[in-house]
C-alpha positions in Angstrom: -39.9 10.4 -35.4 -38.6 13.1 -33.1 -42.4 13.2 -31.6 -42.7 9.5 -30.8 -39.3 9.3 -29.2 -40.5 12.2 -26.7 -43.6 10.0 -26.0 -41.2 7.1 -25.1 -39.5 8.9 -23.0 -42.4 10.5 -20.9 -43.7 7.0 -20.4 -40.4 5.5 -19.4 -40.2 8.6 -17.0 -43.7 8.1 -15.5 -43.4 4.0 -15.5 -40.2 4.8 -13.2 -42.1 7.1 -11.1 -44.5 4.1 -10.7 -41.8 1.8 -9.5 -40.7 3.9 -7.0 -44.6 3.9 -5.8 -44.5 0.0 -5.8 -41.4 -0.9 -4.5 -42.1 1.1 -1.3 -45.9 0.1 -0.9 -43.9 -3.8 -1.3 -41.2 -2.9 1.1 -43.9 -1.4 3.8 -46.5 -4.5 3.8 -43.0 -6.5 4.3 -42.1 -4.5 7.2 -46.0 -5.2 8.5 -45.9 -8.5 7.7 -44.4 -9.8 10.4 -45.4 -7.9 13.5 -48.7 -9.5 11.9 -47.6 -12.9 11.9 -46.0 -12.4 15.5 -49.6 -11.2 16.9 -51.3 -14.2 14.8 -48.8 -16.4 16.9 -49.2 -15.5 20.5 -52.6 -15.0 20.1 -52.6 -19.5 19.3 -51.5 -20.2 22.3 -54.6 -18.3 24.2 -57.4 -19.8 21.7 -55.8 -22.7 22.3 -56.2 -23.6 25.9 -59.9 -21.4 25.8 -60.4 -24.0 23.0 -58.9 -26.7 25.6 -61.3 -25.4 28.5 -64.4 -25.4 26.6 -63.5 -29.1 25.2 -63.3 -30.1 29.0 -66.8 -28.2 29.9 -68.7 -29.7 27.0 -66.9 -33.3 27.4 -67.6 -33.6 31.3 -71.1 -32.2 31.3 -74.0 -32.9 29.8 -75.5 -29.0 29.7 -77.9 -28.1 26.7 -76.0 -24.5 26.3 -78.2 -22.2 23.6 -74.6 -21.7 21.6 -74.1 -25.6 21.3 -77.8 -26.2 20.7 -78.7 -27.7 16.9 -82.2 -26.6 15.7 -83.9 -29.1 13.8 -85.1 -27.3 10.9 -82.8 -24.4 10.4 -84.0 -21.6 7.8 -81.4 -19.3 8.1 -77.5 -18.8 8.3 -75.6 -15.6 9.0 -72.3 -15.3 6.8 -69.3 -13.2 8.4 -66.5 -12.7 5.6 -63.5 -10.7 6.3 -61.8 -8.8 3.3 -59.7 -6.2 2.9 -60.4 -2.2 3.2 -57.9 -1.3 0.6 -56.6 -2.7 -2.5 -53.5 -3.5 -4.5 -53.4 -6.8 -2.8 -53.9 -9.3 -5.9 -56.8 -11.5 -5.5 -56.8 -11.3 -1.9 -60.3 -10.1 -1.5 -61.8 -11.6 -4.6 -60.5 -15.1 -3.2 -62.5 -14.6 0.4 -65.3 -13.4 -1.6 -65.7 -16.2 -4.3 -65.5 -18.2 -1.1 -68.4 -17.4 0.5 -70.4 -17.4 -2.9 -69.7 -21.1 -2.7 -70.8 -21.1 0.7 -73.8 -19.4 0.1 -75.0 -21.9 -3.2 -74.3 -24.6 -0.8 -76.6 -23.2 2.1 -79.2 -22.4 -0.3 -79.1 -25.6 -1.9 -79.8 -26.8 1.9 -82.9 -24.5 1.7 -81.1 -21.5 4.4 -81.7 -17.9 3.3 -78.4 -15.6 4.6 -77.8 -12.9 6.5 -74.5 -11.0 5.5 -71.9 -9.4 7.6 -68.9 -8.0 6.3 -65.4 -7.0 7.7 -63.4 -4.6 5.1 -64.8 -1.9 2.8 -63.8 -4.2 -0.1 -66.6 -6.6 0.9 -68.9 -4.1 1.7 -68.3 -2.5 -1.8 -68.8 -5.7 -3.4 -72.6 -6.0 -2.4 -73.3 -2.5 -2.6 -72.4 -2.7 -6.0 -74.6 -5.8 -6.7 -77.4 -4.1 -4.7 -77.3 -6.9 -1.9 -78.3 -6.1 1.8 -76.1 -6.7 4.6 -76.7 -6.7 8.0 -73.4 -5.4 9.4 -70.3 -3.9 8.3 -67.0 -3.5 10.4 -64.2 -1.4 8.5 -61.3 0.9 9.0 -58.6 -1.9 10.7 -58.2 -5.1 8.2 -54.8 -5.0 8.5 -54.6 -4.7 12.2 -57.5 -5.8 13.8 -58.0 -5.0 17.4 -59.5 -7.4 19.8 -62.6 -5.1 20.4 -63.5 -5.9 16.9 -63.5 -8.9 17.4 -65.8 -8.5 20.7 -68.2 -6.0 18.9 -68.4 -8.7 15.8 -69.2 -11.3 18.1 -71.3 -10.0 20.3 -73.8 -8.8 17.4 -73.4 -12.6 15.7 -74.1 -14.0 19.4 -77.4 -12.0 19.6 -78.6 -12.9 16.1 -78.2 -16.8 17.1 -79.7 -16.7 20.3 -82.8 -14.9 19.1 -86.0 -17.4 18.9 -86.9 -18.5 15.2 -89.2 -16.1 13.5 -87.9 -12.7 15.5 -86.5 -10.5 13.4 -83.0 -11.3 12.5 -82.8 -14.6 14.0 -80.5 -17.3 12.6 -79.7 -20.6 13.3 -76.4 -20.8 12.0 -73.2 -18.3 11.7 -70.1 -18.9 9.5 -67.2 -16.9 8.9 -65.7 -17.1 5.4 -61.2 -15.7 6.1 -58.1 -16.2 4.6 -55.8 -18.8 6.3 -52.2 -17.9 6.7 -49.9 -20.2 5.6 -46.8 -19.1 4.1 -45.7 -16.2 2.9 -46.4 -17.9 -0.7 -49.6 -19.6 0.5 -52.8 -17.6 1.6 -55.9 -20.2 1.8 -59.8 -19.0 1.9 -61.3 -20.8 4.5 -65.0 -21.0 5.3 -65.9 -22.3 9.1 -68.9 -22.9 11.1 -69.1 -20.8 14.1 -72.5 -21.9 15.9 -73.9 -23.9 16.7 -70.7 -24.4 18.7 -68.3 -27.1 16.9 -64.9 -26.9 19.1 -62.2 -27.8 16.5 -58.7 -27.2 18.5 -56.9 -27.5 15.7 -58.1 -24.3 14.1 -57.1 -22.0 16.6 -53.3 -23.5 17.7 -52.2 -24.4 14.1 -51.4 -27.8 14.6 -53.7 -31.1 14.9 -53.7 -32.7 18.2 -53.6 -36.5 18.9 -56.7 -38.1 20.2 -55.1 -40.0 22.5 -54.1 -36.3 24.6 -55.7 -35.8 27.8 -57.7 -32.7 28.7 -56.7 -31.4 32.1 -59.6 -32.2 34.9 -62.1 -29.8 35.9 -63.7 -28.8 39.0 -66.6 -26.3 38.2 -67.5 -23.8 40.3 -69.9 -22.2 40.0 -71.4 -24.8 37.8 -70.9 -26.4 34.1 -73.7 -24.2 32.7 -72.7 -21.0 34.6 -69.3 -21.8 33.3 -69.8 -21.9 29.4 -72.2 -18.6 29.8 -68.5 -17.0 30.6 -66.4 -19.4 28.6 -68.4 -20.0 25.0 -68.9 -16.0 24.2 -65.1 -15.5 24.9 -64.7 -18.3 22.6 -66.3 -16.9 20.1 -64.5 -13.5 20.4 -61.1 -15.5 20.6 -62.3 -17.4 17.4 -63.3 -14.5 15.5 -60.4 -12.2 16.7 -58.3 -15.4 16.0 -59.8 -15.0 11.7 -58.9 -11.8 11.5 -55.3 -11.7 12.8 -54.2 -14.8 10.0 -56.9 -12.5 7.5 -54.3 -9.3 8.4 -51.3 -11.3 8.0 -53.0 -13.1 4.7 -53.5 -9.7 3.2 -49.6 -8.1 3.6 -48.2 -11.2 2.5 -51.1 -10.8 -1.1 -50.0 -7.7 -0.9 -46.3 -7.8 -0.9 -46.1 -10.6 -3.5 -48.7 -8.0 -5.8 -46.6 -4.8 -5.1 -43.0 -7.2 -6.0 -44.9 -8.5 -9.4 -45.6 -4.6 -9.9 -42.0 -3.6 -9.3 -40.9 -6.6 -11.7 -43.4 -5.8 -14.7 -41.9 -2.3 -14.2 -38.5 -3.2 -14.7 -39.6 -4.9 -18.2 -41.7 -2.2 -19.2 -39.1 -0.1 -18.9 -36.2 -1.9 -20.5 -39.0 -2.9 -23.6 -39.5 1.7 -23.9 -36.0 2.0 -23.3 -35.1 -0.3 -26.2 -37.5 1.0 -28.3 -36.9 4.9 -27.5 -33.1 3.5 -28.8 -33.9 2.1 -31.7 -36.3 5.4 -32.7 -33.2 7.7 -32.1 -30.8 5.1 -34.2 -33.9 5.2 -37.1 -33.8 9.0 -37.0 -30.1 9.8 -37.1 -29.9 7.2 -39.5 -32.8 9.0 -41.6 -31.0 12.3 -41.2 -27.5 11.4 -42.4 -29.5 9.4 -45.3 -30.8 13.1 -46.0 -27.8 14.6 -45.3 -25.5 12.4 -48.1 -28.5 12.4 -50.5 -28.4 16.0 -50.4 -24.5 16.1 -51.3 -24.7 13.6 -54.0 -27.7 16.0 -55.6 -25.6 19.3 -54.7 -22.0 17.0 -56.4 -24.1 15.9 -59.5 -25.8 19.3 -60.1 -22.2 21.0 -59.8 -21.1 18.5 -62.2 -23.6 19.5 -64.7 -22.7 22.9 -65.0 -19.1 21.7 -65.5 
């Protein structure tokens, strides 16, 4: 009895020692958390108008730009998903990553092969495990992206597209499989086609815009195509910079709410061993003064019979 309530006690003593860990991994991603969503939010207001200015280009000219350009057969997609480089953040990266599996049985269904790049060594992990080839991998910075990611990420999808079918490592289409920030209790895996170039305004300011709005009235100079070779890469950038900032902010807030469940299964786990290490002690004094008045009453009667 005596060994078993040592054992309780050594696991209550470690499963505190494992609070402690968890409460202050929970408090640091909430401390993150919001410098996160503060970049996520003044970086809307920047895709937005790029997203506004490249609206305006493609609305008031009629240039055949390679980035807006629909083959007619296309055979192959590249697939960006953005995950997480560490762990302890729930089902943050298994979310993004059953994402693009959907993605990828729907493009192969269309008859596309893929082409996988990965940001986050817990994507990367997850095909080297399953013995799947990717392209590219970014990682070291999930949880605060810099914009020359971004650039690097998107200058490498960029070249893939704009390669002519049958080089080697052309595709025709590039999607990017994130996590949408919504709420602190909300994180949503989103999958989005990047190119050929689909300008969807409301995905970069957060808010749906009436179609009645006005876009603001060009002059182009130089002109409309020399213009989108400048505006549409930085799009792109601003796009994909734009994934990984609400992908950051997605992955403190999974991680947070997975550190807070850890703190709170610790708390029970510890009141169950503590309750339990009680009721061991109560059995063993219990068993000791059975012993103890079962060994008088033998000593009283044994007296008694030499009387």
């Amino acid at each position: 009895m005596a060994l078993s309530l040592r054992e309780y006690r050594a696991r209550i003593k470690s499963t505190e020692s494992m609070k402690k860990i968890t409460r202050a991994m929970e408090l640091i991603a909430a401390s993150r958390i919001i410098k996160a969503q503060q970049r996520a939010q003044a970086a809307a207001p920047y895709a937005r108008e790029l997203t506004r200015a490249v609206s305006a280009v493609a609305t008031f000219s009629n240039v055949d730009h390679p980035l807006t350009r629909e083959e007619e057969d296309p055979k192959r997609a590249a697939v960006l998903i953005v995950t997480s480089d560490r762990g302890l953040a729930g089902a943050y990266s298994s979310s993004v990553l059953k994402e693009a599996e959907r993605l990828a049985e729907k493009l192969r269904g269309e008859g596309k092969e893929i082409d996988w790049f990965i940001a986050g060594r817990k994507g990367e992990a997850y095909f080297k495990f399953r013995q799947r080839p990717i392209v590219q991998a970014w990682t070291g910075a999930s949880d605060q992206p810099s914009y020359d990611t971004a650039a690097d990420i998107g200058r490498h999808l960029i070249e893939a597209f704009l390669k002519e079918q049958g080089e080697d490592g052309d595709v025709d289409e590039v999607h990017v499989v994130y996590t949408r920030f919504r709420s602190m209790l909300v994180q949503e895996p989103t999958a989005v086609r990047l190119l050929p170039l689909e300008v969807v305004e409301a995905e970069e300011g957060g808010q749906e815009h009436d179609a009645s709005d006005l876009l603001p009235l060009y002059e182009f100079e130089p002109s409309p195509a020399e213009v989108l070779d400048g505006l549409l890469p930085q799009y792109v950038q601003s796009r994909i910079f734009f994934a990984l900032l609400q992908a950051a902010a997605s992955e403190l807030a999974a991680r947070q709410k997975a550190m807070k469940s850890a703190t709170d299964n610790a708390d029970e786990l510890i009141k169950k061993y503590t309750r339990i290490a009680n009721q061991a002690r109560q059995a063993g004094i219990t068993q000791e003064i059975s012993e103890i008045v079962g060994g008088v009453n033998a000593l009283a009667d044994a007296n008694s019979g030499n009387d």
